[in-house]
C-alpha positions in Angstrom: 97.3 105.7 76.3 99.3 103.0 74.4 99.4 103.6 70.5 100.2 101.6 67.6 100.4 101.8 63.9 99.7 98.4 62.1 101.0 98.4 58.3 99.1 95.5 56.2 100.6 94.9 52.8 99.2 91.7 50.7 102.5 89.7 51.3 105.3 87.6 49.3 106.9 85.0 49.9 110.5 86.6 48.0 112.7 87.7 50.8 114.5 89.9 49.0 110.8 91.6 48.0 109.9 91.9 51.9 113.6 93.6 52.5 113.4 95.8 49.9 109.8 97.0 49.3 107.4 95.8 52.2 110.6 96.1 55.4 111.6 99.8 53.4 108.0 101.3 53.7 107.5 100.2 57.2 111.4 101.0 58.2 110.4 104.7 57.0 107.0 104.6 58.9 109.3 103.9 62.2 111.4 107.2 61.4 108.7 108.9 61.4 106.3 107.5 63.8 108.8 107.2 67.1 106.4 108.0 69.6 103.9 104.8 68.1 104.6 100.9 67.9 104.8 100.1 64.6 104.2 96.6 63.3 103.7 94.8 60.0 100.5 92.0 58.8 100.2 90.5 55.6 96.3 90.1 54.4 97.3 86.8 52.2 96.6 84.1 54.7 98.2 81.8 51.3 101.3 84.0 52.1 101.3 83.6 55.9 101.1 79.8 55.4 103.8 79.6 53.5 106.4 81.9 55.0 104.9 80.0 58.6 106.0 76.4 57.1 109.4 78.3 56.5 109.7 79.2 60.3 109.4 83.4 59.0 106.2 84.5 61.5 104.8 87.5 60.3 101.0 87.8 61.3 97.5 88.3 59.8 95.9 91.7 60.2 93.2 89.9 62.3 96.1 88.2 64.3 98.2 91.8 64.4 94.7 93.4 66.0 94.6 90.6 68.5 98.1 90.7 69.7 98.1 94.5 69.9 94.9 94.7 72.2 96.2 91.6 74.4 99.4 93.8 74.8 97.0 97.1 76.1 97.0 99.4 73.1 94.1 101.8 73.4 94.6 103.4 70.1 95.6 101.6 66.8 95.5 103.0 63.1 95.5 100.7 60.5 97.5 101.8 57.4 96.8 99.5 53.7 99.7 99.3 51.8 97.6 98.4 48.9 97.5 100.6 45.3 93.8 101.6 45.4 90.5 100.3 46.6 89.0 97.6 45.9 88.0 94.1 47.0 91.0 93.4 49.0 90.9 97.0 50.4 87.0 96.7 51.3 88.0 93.5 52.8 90.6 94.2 54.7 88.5 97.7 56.3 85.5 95.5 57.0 87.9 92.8 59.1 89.7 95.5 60.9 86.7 97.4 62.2 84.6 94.4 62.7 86.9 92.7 64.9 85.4 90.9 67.9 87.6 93.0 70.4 87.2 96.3 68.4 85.0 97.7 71.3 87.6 97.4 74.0 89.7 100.4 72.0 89.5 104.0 72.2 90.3 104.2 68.7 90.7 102.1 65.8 90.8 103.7 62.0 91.5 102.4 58.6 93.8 104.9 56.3 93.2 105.1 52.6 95.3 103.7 49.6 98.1 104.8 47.8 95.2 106.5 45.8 91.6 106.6 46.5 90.7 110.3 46.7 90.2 112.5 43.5 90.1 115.6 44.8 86.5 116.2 45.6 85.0 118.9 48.0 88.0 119.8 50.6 89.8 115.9 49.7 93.0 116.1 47.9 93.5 114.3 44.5 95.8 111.6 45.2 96.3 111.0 41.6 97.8 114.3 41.1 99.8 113.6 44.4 101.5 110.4 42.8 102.0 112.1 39.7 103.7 115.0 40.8 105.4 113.4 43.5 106.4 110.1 41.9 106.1 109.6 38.4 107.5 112.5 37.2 110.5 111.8 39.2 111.1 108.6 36.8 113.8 109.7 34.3 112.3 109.4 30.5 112.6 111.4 28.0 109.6 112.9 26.4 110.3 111.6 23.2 110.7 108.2 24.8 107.6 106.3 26.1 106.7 105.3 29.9 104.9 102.3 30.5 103.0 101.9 34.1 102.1 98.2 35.1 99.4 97.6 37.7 98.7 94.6 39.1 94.3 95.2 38.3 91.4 93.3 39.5 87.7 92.9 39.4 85.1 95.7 40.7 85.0 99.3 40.5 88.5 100.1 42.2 90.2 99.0 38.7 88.8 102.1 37.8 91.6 103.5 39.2 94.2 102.9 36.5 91.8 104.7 33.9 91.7 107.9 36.5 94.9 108.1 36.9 95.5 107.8 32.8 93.1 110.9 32.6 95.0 112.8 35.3 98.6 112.0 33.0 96.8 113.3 29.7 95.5 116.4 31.8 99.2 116.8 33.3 100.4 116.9 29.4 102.3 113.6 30.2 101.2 112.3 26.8 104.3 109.9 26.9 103.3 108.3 29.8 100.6 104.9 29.6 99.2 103.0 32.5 97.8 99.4 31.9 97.5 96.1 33.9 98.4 93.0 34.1 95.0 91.1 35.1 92.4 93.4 33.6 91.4 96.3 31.3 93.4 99.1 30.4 95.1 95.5 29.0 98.6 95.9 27.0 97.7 95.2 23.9 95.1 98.3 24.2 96.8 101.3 25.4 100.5 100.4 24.7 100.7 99.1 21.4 98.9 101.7 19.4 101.0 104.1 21.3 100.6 107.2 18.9 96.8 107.2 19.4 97.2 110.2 21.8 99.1 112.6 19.8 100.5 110.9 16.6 104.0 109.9 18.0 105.8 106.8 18.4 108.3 106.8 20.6 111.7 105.6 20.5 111.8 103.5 22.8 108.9 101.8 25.7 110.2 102.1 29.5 108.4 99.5 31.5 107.7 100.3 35.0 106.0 98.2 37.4 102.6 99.6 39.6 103.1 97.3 42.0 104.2 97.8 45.6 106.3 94.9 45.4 107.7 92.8 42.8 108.5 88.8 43.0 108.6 86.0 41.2 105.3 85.7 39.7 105.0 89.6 38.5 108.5 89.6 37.3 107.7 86.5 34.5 104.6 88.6 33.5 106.3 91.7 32.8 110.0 90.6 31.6 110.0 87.1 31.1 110.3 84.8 28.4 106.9 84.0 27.2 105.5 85.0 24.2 103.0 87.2 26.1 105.1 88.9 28.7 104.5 92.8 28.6 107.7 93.7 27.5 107.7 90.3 24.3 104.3 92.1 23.6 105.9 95.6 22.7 108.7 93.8 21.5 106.6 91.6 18.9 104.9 95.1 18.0 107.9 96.5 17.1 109.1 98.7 19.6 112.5 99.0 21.7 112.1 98.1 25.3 113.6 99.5 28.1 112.9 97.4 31.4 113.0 99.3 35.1 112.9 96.2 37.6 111.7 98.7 40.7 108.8 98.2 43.1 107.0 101.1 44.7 108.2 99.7 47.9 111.6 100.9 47.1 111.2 104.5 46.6 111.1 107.2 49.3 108.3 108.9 47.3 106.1 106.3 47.9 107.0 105.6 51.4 106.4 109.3 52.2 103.0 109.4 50.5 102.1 106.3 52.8 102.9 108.3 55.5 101.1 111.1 55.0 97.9 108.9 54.7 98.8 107.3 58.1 99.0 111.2 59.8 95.4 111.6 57.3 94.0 108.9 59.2 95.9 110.0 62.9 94.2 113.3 62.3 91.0 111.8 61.0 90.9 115.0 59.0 89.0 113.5 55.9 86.5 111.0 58.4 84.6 114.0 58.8 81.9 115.6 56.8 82.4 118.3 54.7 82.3 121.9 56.2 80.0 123.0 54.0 77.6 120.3 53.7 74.7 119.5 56.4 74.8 117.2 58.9 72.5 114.2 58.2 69.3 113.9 60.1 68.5 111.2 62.3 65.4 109.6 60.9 63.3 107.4 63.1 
């Protein structure tokens, strides 16, 4: 039995952003995972392109799969290294376990987001995980405020940045916002009418970025120049901005929580049905 763990992230082109945050999650997966070949995929074929044209070969997931089974590995498990579900999670999931060689394996599972489950039934809440794990580990003072950028998206899993703003108020992390950069909870709604929580306005806005890593094009949304930059938009509403230019990538936290979901999905611990709950029927 020949097993492999294959990390996908989206991709960037930044170097220094695939050291740092994409090599540094994947470098910790290694530590931990001696006994498995790990390897990394980008899901952006744009990405894969480009860094190609550069001579820098790093593969698709499809291509990863591929190369993986050609090589005799009977059992591979998938990690995401993507926030939340989504469209580019569903995506991914569908062209992992509808590959054309799939068959030939003994075992081929997907692992879940950074967050996806909210602590249903026997599930934990990975909210509360990323809270109590992460967030509260970034130094702010209460009576300062924390800023969280996602990147967002369409469909249901931008849902995802509103759950985890109900798990903060429920924590009694009243300080702390979360808001995207491509789609509602937007900027300008949760950040600059910052006292609509409890009445205070803080003395000062921390920005953090959501994102696993952080490059070029991120970087001029939240602290560039432009008049509509997150941190110019706080700015222009009067408050005193702190910026924090750290990907998730970067922090042990993170790269432990990923971790855990790849021995989740090792385990397949949360691919069964509940204990309590029936089995369903085969209807003809």
């Amino acid at each position: 039995m020949k097993q492999a763990i294959l990390v996908v992230a989206f991709g960037s082109t930044v170097d220094s952003a695939r050291e740092h945050q994409i090599d540094a999650v994947v470098n910790r997966i290694k530590e931990k995972y001696t006994d498995y070949e790990v390897r990394l995929a980008f899901s952006s074929r744009i990405i894969v392109k480009r860094l190609r044209d550069r001579g820098i070969e790093i593969p698709t997931e499809q291509g990863a799969l591929d190369a993986l089974i050609g090589e005799g590995y009977t059992d591979i498990y998938v990690q995401p290294l993507h926030f939340t579900g989504g469209e580019e999670f569903d995506k991914l999931k569908h062209n992992i376990l509808n590959h054309e060689r799939a068959q030939e394996l003994n075992t081929l599972r997907v692992g879940r987001p950074l967050v996806y489950y909210m602590g249903q039934e026997e599930h934990p809440n990975d909210y509360q995980i990323l809270i109590d794990t992460f967030v509260t580990s970034i130094s702010v003072s209460n009576e300062d405020g924390l800023l969280l950028i996602g990147h967002g998206g369409l469909g249901s899993g931008n849902s995802a940045y509103g759950y985890l703003q109900y798990q903060l108020i429920r924590s009694g992390l009243n300080h702390i916002r979360v808001a995207t950069l491509e789609n509602a909870p937007y900027v300008a709604d949760v950040a600059v009418p910052w006292e609509w929580l409890d009445g205070k306005k803080p003395n000062k806005i921390y920005v953090h970025p959501l994102l696993l890593v952080l490059g070029d094009h991120a970087l001029n949304d939240l602290f560039g120049d432009e008049e509509d930059s997150v941190v110019n938009v706080l700015k222009e509403a009067g408050y005193e901005v702190e910026e924090m230019h750290h990907a998730l990538g970067e922090y042990t936290e993170i790269q432990d929580i990923y971790c855990q979901h790849i021995q989740d999905c090792i385990d397949d611990i949360y691919g069964k049905r509940s204990s309590h709950r029936p089995a369903i029927p085969n209807v003809k």
